[in-house]
C-alpha positions as CSV (number, residue, x, y, z in Angstrom):
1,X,-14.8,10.5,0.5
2,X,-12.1,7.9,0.5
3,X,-10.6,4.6,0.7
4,X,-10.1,2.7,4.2
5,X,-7.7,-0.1,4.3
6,X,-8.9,-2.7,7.2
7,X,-8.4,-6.1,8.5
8,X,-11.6,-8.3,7.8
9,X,-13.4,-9.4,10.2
10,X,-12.8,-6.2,12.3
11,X,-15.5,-3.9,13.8
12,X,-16.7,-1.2,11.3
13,X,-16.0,2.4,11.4
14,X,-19.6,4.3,11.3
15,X,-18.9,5.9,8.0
16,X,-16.7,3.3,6.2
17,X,-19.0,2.3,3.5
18,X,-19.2,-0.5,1.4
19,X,-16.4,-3.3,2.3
20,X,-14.5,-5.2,-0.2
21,X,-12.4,-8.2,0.5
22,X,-9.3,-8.5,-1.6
23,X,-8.6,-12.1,-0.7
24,X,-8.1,-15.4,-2.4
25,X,-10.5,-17.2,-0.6
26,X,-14.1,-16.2,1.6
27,X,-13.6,-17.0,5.2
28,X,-13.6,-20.2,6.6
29,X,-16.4,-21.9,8.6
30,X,-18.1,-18.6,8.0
31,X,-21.7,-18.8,6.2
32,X,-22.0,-16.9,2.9
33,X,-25.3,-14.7,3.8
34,X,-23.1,-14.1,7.8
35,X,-19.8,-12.7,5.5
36,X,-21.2,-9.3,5.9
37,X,-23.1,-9.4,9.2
38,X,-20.1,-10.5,10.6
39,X,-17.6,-7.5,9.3
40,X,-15.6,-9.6,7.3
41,X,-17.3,-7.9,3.4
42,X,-19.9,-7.2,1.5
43,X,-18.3,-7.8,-1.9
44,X,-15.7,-10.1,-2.8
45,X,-13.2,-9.2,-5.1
46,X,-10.0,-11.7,-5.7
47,X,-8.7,-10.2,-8.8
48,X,-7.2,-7.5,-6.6
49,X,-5.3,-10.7,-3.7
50,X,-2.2,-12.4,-5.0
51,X,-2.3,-15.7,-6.7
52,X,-2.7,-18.7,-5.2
53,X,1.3,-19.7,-6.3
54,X,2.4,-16.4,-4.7
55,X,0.5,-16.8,-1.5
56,X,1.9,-20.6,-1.4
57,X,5.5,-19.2,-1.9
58,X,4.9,-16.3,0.9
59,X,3.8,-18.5,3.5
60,X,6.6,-21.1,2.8
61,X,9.4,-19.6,4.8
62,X,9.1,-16.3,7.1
63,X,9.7,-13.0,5.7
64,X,13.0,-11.1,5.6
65,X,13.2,-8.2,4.1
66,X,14.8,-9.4,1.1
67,X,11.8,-12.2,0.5
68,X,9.6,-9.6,0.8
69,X,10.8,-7.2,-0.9
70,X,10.6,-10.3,-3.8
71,X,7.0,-10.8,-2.8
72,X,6.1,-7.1,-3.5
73,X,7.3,-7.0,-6.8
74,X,5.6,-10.0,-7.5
75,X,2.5,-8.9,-6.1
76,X,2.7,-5.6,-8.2
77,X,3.6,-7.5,-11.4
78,X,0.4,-9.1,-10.9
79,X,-1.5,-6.2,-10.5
80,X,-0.4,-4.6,-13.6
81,X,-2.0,-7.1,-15.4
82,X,-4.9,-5.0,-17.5
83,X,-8.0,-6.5,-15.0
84,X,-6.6,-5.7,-11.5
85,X,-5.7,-2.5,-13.3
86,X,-8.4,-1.3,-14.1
87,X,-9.8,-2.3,-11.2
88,X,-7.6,-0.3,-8.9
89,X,-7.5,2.4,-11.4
90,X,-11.9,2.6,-11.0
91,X,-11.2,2.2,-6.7
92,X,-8.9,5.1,-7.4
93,X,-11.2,7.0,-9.0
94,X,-14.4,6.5,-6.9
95,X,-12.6,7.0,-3.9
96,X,-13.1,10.3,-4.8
97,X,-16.8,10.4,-4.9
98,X,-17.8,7.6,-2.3
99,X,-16.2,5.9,0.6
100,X,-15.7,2.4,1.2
101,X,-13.4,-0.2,2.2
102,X,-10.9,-3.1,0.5
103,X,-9.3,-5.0,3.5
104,X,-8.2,-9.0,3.9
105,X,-7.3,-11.3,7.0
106,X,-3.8,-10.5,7.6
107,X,-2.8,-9.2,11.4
108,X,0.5,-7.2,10.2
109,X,-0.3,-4.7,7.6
110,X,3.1,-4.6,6.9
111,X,3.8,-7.7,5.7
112,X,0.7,-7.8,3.6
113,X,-0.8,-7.6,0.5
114,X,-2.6,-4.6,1.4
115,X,0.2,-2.6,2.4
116,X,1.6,-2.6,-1.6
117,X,-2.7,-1.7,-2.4
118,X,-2.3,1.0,-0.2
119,X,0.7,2.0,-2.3
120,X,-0.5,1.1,-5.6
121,X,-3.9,3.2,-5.0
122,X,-2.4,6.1,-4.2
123,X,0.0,6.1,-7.1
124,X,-3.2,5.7,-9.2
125,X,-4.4,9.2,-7.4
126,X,-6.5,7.3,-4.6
127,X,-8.3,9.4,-1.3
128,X,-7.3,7.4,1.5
129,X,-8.6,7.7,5.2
């Protein structure tokens, strides 16, 4: 059992699970009862995407490695915050029994919130695919 990291919106692996979108906001020009049908997820979970400030600061000038290195503390700051604790700390832990997904839009995992999840999951003793 584990934890797959994916891009919403992208074909399903046969055996990933449950799919859980980690993003500010649910697709746009997408219908609510199509979010699923259409591989973006089945639940939506913003606690766990940045706040809207940070994602306005992150898309206000490219990424260099020193603004992002900016943006992932900030990011994990606001993930120790006790909710989106606890919440990684329970994916953490049911990674272990079942497997699903937590994924959002970005193209480049690697400058993306879900690149510091990744991270942050498997400091909380996470199973990742």
């Amino acid at each position: 059992m584990a934890i797959r990291i994916v891009r919403l919106g992208t074909a399903r692996n046969h055996d990933e699970g449950l799919r859980i979108g980690i993003v500010r906001r649910p697709p746009r020009g997408v219908r609510k009862e199509d979010y699923s049908k259409l591989d973006y997820y089945d639940v939506w979970m913003p606690e766990l995407a940045p706040s809207a400030k940070l994602v306005s600061w992150a898309l206000s000038e490219p990424f260099t490695p020193k603004r992002w290195s900016l943006y992932e503390r900030r990011y994990r700051q606001e993930m120790r915050q006790p909710a989106p604790h606890r919440i990684i700390t329970l994916l953490a832990a049911l990674s272990s029994q079942t497997n699903f997904s937590v994924g959002c839009y970005c193209e480049d995992e690697a400058l993306c919130h879900r690149s510091v999840l990744r991270q942050l999951l498997l400091e909380h003793g996470a199973k990742l695919a």
